[in-house]
C-alpha positions as CSV (number, residue, x, y, z in Angstrom):
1,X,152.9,81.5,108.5
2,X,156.6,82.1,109.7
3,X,158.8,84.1,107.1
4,X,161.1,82.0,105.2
5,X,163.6,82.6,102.0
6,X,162.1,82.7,98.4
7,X,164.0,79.6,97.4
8,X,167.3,81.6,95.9
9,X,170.0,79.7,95.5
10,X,172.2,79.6,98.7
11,X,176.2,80.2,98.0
12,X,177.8,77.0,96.6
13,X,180.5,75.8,98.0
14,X,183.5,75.3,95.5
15,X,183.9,71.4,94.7
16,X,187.5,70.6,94.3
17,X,188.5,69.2,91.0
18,X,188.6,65.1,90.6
19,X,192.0,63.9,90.7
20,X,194.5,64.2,87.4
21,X,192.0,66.7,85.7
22,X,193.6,70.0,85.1
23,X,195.4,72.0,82.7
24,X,197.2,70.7,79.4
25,X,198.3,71.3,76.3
26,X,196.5,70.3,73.7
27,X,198.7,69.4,71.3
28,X,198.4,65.6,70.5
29,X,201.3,63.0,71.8
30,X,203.8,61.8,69.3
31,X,202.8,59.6,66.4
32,X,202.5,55.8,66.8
33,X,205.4,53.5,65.1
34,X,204.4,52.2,61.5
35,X,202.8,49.3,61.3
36,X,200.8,47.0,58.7
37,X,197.4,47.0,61.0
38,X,198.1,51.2,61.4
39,X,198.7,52.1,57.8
40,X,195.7,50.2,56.9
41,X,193.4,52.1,59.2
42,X,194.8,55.4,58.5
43,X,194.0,54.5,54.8
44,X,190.9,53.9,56.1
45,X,190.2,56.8,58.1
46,X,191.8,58.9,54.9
47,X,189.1,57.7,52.5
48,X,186.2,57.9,55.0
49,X,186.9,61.1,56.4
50,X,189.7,63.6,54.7
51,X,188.5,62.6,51.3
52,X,184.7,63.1,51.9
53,X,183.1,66.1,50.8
54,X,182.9,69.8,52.5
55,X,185.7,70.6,55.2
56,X,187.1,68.1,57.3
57,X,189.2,67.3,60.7
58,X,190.1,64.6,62.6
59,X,192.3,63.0,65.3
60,X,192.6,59.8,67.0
61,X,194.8,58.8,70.0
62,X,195.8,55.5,71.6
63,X,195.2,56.5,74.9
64,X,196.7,52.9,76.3
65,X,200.2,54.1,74.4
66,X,199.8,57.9,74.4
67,X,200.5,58.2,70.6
68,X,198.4,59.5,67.6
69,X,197.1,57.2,65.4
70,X,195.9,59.6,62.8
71,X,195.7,63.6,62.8
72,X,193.7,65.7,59.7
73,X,193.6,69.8,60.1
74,X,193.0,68.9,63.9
75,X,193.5,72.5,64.9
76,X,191.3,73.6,62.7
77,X,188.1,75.0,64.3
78,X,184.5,73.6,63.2
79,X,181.5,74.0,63.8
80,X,180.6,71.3,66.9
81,X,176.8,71.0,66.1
82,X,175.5,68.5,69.5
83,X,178.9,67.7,69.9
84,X,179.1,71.2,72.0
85,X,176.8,69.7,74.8
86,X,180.0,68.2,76.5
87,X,181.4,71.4,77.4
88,X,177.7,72.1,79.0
89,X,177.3,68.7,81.1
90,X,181.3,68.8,81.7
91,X,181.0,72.4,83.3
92,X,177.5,71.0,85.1
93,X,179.2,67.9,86.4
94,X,182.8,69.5,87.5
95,X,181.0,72.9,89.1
96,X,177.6,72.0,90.8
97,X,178.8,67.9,91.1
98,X,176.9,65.0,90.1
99,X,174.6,64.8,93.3
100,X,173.4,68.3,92.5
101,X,169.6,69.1,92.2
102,X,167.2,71.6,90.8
103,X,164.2,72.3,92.9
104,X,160.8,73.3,92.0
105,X,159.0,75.0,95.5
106,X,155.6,76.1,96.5
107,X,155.4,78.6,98.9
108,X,152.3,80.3,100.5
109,X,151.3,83.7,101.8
110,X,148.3,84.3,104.1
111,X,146.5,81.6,106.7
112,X,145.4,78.4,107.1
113,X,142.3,78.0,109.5
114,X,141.6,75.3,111.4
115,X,139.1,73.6,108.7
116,X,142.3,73.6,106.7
117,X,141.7,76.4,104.2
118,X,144.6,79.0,102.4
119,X,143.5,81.8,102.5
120,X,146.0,83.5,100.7
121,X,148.0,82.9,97.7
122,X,149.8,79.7,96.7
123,X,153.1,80.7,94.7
124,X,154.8,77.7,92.4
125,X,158.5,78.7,92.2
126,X,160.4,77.1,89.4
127,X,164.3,76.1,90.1
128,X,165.4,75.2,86.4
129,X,164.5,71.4,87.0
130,X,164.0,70.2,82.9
131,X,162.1,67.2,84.2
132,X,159.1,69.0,85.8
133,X,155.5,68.2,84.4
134,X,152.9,65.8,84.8
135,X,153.1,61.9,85.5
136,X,152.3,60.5,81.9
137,X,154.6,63.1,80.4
138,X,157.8,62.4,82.7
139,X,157.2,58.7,82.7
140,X,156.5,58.5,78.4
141,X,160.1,60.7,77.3
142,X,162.4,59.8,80.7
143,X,161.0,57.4,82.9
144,X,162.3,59.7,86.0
145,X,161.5,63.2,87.0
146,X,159.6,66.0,89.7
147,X,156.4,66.0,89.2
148,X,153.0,68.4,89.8
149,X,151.3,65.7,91.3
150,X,153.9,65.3,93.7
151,X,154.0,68.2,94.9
152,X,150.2,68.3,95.0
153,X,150.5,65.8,97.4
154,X,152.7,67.2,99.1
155,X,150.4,70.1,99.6
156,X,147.0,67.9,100.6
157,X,149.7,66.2,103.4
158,X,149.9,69.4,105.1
159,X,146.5,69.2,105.9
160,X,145.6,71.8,103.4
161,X,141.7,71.0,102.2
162,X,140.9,74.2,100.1
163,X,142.7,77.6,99.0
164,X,140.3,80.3,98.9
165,X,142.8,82.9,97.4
166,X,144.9,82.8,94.2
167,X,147.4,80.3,92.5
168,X,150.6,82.1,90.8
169,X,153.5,80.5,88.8
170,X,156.3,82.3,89.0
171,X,159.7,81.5,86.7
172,X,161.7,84.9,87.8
173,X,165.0,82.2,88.3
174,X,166.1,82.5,84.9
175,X,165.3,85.4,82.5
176,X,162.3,85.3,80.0
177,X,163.7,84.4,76.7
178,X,162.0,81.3,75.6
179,X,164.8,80.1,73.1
180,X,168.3,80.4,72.2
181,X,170.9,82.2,69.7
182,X,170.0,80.3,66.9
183,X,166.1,81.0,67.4
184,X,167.0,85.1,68.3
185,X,166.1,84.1,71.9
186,X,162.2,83.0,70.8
187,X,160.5,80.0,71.1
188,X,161.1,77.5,68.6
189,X,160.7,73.5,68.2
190,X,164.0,73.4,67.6
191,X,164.8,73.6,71.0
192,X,163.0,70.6,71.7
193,X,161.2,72.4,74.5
194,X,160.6,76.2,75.7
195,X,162.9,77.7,78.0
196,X,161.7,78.8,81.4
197,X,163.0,78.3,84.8
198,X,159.1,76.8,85.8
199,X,159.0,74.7,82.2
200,X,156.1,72.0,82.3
201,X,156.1,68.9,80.1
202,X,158.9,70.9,78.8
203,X,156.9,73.7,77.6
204,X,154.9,71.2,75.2
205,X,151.2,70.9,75.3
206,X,150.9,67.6,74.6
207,X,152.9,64.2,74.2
208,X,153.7,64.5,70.5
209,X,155.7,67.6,71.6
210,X,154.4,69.7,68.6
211,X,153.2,72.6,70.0
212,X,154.7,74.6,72.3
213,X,152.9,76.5,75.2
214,X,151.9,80.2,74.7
215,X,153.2,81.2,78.7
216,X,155.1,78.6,80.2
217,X,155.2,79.2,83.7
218,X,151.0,80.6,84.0
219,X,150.4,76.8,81.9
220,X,152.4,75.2,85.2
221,X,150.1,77.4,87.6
222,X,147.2,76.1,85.8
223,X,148.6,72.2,86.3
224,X,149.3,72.8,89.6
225,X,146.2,74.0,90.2
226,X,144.7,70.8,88.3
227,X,146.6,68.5,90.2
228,X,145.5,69.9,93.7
229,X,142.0,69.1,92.5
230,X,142.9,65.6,91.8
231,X,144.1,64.9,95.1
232,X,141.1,66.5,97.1
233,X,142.3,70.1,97.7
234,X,139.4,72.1,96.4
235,X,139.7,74.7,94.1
236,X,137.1,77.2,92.9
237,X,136.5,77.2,89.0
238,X,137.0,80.8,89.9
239,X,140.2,81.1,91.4
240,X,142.5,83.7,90.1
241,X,145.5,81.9,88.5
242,X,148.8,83.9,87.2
243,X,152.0,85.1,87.2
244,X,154.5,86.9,89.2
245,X,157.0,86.9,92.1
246,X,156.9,84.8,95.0
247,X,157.6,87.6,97.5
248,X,160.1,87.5,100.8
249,X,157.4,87.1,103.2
250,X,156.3,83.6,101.7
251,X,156.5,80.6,103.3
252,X,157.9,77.4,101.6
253,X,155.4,74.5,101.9
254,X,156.8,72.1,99.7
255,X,159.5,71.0,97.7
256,X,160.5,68.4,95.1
257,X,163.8,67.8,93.1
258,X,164.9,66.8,90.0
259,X,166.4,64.0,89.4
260,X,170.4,64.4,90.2
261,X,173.3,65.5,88.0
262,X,174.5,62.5,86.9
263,X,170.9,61.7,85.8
264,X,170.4,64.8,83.8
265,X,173.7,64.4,82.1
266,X,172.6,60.9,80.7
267,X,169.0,62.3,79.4
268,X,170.9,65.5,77.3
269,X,173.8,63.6,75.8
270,X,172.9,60.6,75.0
271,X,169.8,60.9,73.4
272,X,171.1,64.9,72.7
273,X,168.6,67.0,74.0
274,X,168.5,70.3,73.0
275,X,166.1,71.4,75.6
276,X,167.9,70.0,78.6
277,X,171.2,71.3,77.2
278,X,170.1,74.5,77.1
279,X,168.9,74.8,80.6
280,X,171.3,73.2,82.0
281,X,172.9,76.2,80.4
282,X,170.8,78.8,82.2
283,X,171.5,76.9,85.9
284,X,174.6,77.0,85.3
285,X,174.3,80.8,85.1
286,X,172.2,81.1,87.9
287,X,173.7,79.3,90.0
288,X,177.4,80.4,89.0
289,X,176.8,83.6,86.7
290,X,174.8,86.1,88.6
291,X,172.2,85.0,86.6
292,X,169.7,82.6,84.6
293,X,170.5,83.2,81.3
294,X,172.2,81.9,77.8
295,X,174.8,84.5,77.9
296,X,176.0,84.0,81.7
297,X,175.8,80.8,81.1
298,X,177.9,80.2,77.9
299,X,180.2,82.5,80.1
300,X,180.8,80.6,82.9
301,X,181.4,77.7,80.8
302,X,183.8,79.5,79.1
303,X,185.5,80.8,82.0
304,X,185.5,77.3,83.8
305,X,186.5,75.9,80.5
306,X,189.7,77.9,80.0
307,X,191.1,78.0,83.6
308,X,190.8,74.0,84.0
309,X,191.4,72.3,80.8
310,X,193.2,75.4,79.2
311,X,190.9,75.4,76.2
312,X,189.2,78.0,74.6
313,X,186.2,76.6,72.1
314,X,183.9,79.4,71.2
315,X,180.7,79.2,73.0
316,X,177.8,80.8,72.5
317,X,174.9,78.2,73.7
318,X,174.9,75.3,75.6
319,X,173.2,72.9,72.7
320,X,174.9,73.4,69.7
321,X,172.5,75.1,67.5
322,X,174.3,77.9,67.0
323,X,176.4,78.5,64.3
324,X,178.5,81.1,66.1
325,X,180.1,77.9,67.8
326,X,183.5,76.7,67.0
327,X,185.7,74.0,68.2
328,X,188.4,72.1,67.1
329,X,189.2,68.0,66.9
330,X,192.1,68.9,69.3
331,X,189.9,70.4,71.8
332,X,187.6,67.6,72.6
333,X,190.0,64.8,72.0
334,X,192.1,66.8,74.9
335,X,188.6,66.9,76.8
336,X,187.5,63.1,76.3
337,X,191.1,62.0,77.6
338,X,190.4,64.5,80.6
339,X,187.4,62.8,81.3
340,X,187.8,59.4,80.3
341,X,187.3,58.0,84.2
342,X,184.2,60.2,85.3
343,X,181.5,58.2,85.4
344,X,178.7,60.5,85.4
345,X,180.5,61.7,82.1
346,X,181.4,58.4,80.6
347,X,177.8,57.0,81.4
348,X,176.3,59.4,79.7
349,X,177.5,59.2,76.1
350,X,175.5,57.2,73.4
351,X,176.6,53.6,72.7
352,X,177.5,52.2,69.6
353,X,174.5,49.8,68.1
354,X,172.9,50.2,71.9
355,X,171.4,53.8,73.2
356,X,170.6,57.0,72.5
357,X,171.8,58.6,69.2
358,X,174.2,55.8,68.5
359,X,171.1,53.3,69.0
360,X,171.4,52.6,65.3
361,X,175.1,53.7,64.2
362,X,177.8,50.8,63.3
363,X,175.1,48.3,63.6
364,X,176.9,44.7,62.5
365,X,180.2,46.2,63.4
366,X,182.5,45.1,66.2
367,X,181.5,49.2,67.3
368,X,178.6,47.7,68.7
369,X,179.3,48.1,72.5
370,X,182.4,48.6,72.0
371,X,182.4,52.6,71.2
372,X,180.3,55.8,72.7
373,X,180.0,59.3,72.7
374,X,178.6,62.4,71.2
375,X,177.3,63.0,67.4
376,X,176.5,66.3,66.3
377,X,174.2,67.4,63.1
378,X,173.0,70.8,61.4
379,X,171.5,71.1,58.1
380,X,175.0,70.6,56.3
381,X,177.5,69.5,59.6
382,X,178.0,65.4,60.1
383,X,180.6,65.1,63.4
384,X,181.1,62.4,66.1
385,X,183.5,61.9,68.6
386,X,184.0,59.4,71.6
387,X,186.1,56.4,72.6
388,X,186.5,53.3,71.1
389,X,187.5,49.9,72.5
390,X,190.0,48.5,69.8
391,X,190.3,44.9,68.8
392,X,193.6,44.8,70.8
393,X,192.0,46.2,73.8
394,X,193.0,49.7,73.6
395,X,191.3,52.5,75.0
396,X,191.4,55.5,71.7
397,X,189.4,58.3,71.5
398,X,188.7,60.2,68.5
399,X,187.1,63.4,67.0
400,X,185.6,63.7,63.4
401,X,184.1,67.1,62.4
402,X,182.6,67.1,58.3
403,X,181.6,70.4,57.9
404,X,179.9,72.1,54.7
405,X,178.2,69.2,53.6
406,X,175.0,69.0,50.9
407,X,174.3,65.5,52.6
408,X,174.9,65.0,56.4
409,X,173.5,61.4,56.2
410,X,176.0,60.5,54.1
411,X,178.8,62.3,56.5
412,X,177.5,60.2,59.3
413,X,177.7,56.7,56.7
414,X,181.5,57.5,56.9
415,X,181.9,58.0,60.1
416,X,180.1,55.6,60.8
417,X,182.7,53.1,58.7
418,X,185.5,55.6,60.2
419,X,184.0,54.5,63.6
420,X,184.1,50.6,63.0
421,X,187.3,51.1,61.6
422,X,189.0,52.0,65.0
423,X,187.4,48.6,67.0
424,X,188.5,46.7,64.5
425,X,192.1,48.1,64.8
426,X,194.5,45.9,66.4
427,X,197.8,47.7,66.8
């Protein structure tokens, strides 16, 4: 077999910025003229949100008139719960683009005979791609995603009948933690997944995703190896199956990709996925970092955060399930309006009464259809923000953070109310 590259990410060029995007204050435009229809929602917005209980911030802006409609403690930094996943996917989108792909790779070392036997070892490279597992599992939770049984039979179309050698799965892309800040770096359901740069079935061992797998990328070997006996490559019972490095002189045989960008971006925010989140996280790191991991990750997306938008959040994981996170009602108003006409961003948001989160929020309420975004919860935070179409046909966007609450249900009643209370606005 000829000598080929491991599979390490080549150099990326740098994508140049959509137009209008760039850096801004922050500051909210002037405040809208008094009117009937405008003192009645800010009374509204008053008793749903700044009255509630624990700490609270908020701001809404006509973006059609560029004025405020309503500003509480805007400036005040909170913690974002979910609601931090759109500086992840907004970095993701804006740095790698929304055609960008992960890629999980099998590569071989040794020889192939004429009968069609590897004699050798077969090395499964994971490439950050959240979506690989098996069939059933990618079909049941996203209806999309790279596969072990593609690749497989990817392998049998090479003409490869048998490997008479070993099988190794090998992760080395990202580090080895297996979970986040919140979970000290260890595995955790929390995380909706296990972290690894070869994850399977998203490190679950089954469909009711409650159990996580003891060695992510040696269980991936092991399906791989299960697969290729499916499609007719045989595979001694006794075949060593492990771990480890693919090494330089390997060969890639096959390759299949995840599902693109703009895809990804639509399975972690709108139905908030902590797992994808977070490794969308580590490729960012990897890919832009020096390196697979939370921290050069969170990083990056700092870095990139700052030097185009001019905003400075504090990040500490791409999720939101850290409490170290802060950001302010300012901050992601000043990020919706920014990306307000990319669609890889704008599809991707929960709608009102319709998808993801949002599937059952202002249901009955002129919301319905009308408003999406992001919703964020902890064991005592309540926040969503978005865009709402108004009854006049304005375009606003909004931020509500409840903080320090004993009930986030009931946070997410009034925002809920504080959310139907913006399409019903007529100007």
């Amino acid at each position: 077999m000829a000598t080929v590259p491991t599979g390490s990410t080549t150099q990326r060029a740098e994508l140049p910025l959509p137009q209008g995007i760039g850096r801004r204050s922050d500051v909210p435009p002037p405040p809208a003229p008094p009117s009937t229809a405008l003192n009645a929602l800010q009374h509204k917005l008053r008793a749903d949100i700044s009255s509630g209980p624990g700490s609270s911030s908020g701001l809404v802006v006509d973006m059609t008139t560029n004025r405020t409609l309503w500003a509480y403690n805007d400036n005040t930094p909170r913690l974002p719960a979910s609601v931090e996943k759109l500086w992840t996917t907004t970095t993701a989108l804006l740095e790698l683009g929304p055609k960008a792909t992960f890629q999980t790779r099998v590569y071989g070392n040794g020889r192939l005979t004429s009968a069609g036997t590897l004699i050798g070892t077969l090395y499964l490279r994971g490439g950050g791609d959240p979506t690989f597992g098996s069939t059933t599992f990618d079909q049941e939770m996203y209806g999309t995603g790279a596969t072990v049984q593609k690749l497989a039979a990817d392998i049998r179309a090479l003409g490869i009948t048998r490997i008479q050698g070993r099988i190794v799965g090998d992760d080395s892309y990202f580090d080895s933690l297996r979970g986040t800040p919140a979970t000290g770096y260890r595995a955790n359901l929390a995380v909706e997944g296990e972290l690894s740069a070869l994850s399977y079935d998203a490190g679950f061992t089954n469909l009711q995703e409650d159990q996580l797998q003891a060695n992510p990328p040696l269980f991936a070997a092991q399906a791989f190896a299960a697969a290729l006996r499916a499609d007719g490559v045989r595979v001694a019972p006794s075949t060593s199956i492990g771990t480890g490095r693919t090494p330089p002189t390997a060969t890639q045989l096959a390759s299949e990709s995840s599902p693109n960008l703009a895809q990804l971006m639509a399975l972690t925010n709108s139905p908030s996925d902590n797992f994808f989140a977070e490794t969308l996280l580590k490729d960012i790191g990897a890919q832009l970092g020096g390196g697979g991991s939370t921290a050069r990750g969170a990083a990056v997306v700092r870095r990139f955060i700052g030097a185009t938008f001019g905003l400075h959040p504090r990040l500490d994981d791409g999720s939101g399930l850290s409490r170290y996170d802060r950001t302010s009602a300012r901050q992601i108003v000043l990020l919706l309006r920014e990306m307000r006409d990319q669609p890889a961003f704008f599809d991707s948001l929960a709608i009102a009464g319709v998808r993801g989160t949002w599937r059952y929020q202002m249901v009955g309420t002129p919301a319905v259809n009308n408003c999406r975004g992001k919703d964020g919860t902890l064991h005592d935070v309540a926040n969503l923000v978005g865009y709402c179409r108004a009854a006049n046909g304005h375009q606003l966007v909004f931020a509500f953070f409840m903080n320090g609450l004993s009930n986030p249900a009931a946070g997410h009643q009034r925002e809920d109310r504080a959310g139907a209370a913006l399409a019903e606005y007529r100007g």
